[in-house]
C-alpha positions as CSV (number, residue, x, y, z in Angstrom):
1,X,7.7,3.3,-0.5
2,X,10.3,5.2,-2.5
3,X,8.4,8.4,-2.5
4,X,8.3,8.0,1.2
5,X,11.8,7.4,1.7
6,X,12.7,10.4,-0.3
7,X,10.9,12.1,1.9
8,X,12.2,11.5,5.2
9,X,15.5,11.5,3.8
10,X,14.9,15.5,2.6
11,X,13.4,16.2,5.9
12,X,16.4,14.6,7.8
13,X,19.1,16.5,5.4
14,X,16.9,19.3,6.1
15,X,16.7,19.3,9.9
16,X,20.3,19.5,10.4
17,X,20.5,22.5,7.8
18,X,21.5,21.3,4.7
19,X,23.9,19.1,5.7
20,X,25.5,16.0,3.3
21,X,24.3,12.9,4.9
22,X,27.7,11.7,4.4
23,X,29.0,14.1,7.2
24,X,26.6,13.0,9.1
25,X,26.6,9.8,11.5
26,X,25.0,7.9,14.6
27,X,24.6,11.5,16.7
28,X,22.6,13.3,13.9
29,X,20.3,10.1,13.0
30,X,19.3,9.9,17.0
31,X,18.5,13.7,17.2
32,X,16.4,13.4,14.4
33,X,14.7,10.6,15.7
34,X,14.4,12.2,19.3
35,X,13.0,15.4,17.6
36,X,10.4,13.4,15.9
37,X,9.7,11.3,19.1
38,X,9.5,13.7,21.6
39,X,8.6,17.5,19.4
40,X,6.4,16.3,17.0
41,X,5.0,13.3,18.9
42,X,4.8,10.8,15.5
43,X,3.3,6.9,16.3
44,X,5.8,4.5,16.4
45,X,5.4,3.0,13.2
46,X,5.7,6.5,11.6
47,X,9.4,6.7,13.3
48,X,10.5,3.5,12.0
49,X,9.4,4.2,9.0
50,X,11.7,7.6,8.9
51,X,14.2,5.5,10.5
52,X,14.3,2.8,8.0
53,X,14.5,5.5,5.1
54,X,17.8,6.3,7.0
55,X,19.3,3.6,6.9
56,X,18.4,2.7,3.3
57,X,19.9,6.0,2.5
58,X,23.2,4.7,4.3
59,X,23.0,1.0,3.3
60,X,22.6,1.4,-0.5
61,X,22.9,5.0,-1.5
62,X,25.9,6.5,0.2
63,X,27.4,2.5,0.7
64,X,28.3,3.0,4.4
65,X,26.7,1.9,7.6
66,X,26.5,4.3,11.2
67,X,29.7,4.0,13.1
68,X,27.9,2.8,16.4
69,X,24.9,1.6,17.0
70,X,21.6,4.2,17.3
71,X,20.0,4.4,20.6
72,X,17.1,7.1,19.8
73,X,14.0,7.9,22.0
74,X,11.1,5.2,20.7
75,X,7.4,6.9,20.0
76,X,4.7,5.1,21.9
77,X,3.4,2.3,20.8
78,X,-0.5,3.6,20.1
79,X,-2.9,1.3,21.9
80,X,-6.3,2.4,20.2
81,X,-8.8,-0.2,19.2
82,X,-9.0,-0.4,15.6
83,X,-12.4,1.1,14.2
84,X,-14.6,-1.4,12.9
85,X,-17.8,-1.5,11.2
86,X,-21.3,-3.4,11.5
87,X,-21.9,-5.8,8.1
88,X,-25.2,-3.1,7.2
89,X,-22.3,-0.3,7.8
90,X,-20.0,-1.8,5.6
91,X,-22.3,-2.3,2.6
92,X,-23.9,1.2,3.4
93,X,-20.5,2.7,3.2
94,X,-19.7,0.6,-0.5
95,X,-23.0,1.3,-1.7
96,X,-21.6,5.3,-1.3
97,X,-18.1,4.7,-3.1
98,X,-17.5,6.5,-6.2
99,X,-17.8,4.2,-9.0
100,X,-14.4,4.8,-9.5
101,X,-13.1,3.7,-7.0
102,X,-15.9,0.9,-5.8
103,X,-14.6,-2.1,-7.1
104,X,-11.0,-1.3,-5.0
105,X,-13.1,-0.8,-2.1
106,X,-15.0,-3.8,-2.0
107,X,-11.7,-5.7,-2.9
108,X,-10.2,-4.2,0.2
109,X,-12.9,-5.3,2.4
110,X,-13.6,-8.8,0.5
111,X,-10.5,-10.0,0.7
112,X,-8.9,-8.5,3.7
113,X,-6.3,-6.2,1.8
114,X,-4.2,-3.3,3.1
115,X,-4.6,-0.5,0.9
116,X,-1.6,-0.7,-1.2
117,X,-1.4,-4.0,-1.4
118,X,-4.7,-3.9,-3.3
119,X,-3.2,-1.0,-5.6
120,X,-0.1,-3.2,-6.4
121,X,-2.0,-6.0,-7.2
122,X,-1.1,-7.3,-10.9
123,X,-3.3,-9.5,-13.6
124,X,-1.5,-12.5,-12.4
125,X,-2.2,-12.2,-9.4
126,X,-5.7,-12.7,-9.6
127,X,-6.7,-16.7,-10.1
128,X,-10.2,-16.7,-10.8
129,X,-9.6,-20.4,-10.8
130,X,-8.7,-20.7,-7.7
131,X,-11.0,-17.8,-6.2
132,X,-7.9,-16.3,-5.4
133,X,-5.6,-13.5,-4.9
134,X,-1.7,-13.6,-4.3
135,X,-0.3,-10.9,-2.6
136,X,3.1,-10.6,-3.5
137,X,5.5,-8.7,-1.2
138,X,3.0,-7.8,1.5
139,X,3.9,-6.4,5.3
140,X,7.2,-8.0,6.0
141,X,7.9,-8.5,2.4
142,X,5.8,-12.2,2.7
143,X,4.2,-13.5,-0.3
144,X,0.3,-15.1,1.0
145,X,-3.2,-15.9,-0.4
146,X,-6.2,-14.8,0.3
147,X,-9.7,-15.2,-0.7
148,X,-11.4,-13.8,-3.6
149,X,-15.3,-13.4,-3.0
150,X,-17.7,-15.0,-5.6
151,X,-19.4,-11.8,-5.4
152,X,-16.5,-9.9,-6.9
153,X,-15.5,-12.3,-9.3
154,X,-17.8,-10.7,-12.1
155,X,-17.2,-7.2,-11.7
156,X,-13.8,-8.0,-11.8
157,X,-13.4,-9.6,-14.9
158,X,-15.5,-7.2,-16.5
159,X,-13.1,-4.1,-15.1
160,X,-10.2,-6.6,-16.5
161,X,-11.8,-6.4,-20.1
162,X,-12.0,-2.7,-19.9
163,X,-8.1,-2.5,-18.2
164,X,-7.2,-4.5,-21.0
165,X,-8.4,-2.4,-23.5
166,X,-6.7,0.9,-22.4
167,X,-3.4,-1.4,-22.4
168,X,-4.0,-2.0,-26.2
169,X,-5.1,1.7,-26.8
170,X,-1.4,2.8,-24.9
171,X,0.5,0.1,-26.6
172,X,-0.5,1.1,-30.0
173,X,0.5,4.5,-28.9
174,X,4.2,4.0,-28.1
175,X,3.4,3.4,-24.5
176,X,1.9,0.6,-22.4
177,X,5.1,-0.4,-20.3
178,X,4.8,-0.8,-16.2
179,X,6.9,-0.7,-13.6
180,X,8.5,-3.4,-12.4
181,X,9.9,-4.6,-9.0
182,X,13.2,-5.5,-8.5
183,X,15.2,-6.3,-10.7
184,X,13.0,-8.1,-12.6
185,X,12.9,-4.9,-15.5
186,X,16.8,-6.0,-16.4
187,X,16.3,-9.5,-16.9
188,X,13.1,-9.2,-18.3
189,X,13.4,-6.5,-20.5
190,X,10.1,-6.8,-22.2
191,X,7.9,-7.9,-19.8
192,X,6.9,-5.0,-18.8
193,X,4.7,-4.6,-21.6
194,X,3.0,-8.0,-20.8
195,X,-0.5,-8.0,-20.0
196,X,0.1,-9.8,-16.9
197,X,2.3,-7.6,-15.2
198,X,-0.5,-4.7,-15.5
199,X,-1.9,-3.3,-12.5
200,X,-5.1,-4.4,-11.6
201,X,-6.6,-0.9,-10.6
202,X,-4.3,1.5,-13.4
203,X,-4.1,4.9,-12.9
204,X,-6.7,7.1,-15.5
205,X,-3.9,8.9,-16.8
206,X,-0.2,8.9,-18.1
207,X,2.3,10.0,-15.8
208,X,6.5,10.4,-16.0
209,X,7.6,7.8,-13.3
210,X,10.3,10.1,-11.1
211,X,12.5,6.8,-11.0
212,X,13.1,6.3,-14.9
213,X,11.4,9.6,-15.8
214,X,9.6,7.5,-18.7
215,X,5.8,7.9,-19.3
216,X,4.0,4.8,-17.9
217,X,0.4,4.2,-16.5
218,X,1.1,3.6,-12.4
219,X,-1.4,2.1,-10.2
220,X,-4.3,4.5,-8.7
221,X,-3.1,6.8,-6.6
222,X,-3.7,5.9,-2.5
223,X,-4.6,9.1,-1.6
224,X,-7.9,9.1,-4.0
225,X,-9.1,6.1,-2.2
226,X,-8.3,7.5,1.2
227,X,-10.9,10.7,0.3
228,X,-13.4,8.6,-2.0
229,X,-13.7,5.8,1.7
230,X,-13.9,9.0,3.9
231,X,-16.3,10.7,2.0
232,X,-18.6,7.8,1.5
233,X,-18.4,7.5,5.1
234,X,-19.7,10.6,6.0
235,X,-22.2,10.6,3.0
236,X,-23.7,7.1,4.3
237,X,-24.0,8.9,8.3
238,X,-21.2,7.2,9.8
239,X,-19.7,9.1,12.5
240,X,-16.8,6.7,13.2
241,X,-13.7,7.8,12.0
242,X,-13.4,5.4,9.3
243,X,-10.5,4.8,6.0
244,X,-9.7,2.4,3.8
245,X,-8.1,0.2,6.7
246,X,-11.4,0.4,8.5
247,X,-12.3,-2.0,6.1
248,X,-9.5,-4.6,6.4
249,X,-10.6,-4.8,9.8
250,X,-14.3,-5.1,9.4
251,X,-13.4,-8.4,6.9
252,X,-11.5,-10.1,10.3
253,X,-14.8,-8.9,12.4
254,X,-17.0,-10.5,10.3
255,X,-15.2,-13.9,9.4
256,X,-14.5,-13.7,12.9
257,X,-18.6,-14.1,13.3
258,X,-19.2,-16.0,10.4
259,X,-17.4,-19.4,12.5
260,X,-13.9,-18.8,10.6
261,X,-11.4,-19.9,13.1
262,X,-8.7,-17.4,14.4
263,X,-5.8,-19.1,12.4
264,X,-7.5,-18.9,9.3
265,X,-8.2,-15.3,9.7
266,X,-5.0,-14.4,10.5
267,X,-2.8,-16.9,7.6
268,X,-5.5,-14.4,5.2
269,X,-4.8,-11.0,6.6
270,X,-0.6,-11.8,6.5
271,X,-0.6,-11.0,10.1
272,X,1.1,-12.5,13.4
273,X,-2.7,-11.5,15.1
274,X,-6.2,-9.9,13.9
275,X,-5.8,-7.1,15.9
């Protein structure tokens, strides 16, 4: 979400040429969001989401809020059905996954996770006990639980041992600390060398995190999955335009048809509907 924001915020600064956001107010945030609306035609979700980098930008960087309040053009609201896939697609399509990036996929799709909610997801946050996952700071920043499939429950603890053993292997080389949400890093100060606070899916590499620029092991990157999902598609002669969402939505589908009831479906998917 950072990255994002810093992202609409340079293309904001850079559409009114260079400009300090400070001597900018209400009049340049709405043209910006017009221009985006009406020139370049984003979805609605994709101008909130510059216009919410805005106004973090205002709120808790520059410490000032827009002198009146912003009355831009709104994108349309898309009204496509969301593409979903047939139970023998679905395993087709995880069958053709990348080994490295399988187990992610079939988490995404057995327990009903947005993509980077199942990225983010820490060691605590699995309860094998309890078959399953908490997803903590989900759409809406809501905290839920959701199922974790016996079918998983193996393979995971075996990609757990292995985790665990690269986070011995870093600590023992001066590194081995995570990022941590919040504020939680200050009054915490060494948890973020705990195993529990490890990311479930760890990146295969070191990497200097742009926020502390310290060396840490961050979570997969999203944009792996995206191509590993797409390709595995097209590999297993699915001609539906399908991503790592597709498979969100098939989990609803298919507890859907299994009997679950609507409510139930929805309280696991952190969502007002299953749509």
């Amino acid at each position: 979400t950072e990255e994002t924001y810093v992202q609409w915020i340079i293309r904001f600064i850079h559409f009114h040429n260079m400009r300090h956001p400070r001597e900018m107010d209400t009049p340049e945030i709405e043209a910006f969001l017009n221009h985006l609306a009406v020139k370049q035609q984003v979805s609605a979700s994709t101008q909130n989401q510059a216009f919410s980098a805005i106004l973090f930008l205002y709120k808790h960087v520059l410490h000032k809020s827009p002198s009146t309040k912003i009355n831009a053009l709104r994108a349309k609201t898309s009204q496509r059905l969301p593409t979903v896939l047939s139970q023998s697609e679905t395993q087709a399509l995880l069958k053709a996954v990348p080994v490295t990036h399988q187990l992610v996929a079939r988490l995404l799709y057995g327990s009903g996770l947005r993509l980077m909610e199942g990225l983010r997801l820490r060691v605590k946050d699995i309860d094998f006990e309890q078959h399953q996952i908490i997803v903590r700071a989900g759409k809406g920043n809501k905290d839920r639980n959701t199922i974790l499939p016996n079918a998983l429950r193996l393979s995971l603890k075996q990609h757990l041992q292995k985790v665990k053993i690269q986070h011995q292997k870093d600590l023992a080389a001066g590194y081995g600390a995570v990022y941590l949400p919040y504020a939680l890093e200050r009054k915490y100060p060494n948890a973020n060398r705990e195993w529990a606070w490890q990311y479930v899916f760890p990146s295969h590499r070191l990497s200097v995190d742009s926020r502390s620029a310290k060396v840490r092991r961050h979570h997969l990157d999203e944009s792996g999955v995206r191509k590993a999902v797409k390709q595995a598609a097209k590999q297993a002669g699915i001609i539906k335009p399908v991503g790592p969402h597709t498979l969100r939505h098939s989990f609803a589908t298919h507890l859907l048809e299994s009997g679950y009831d609507i409510r139930t479906i929805q309280e696991l998917m952190g969502h007002k509907s299953v749509e």
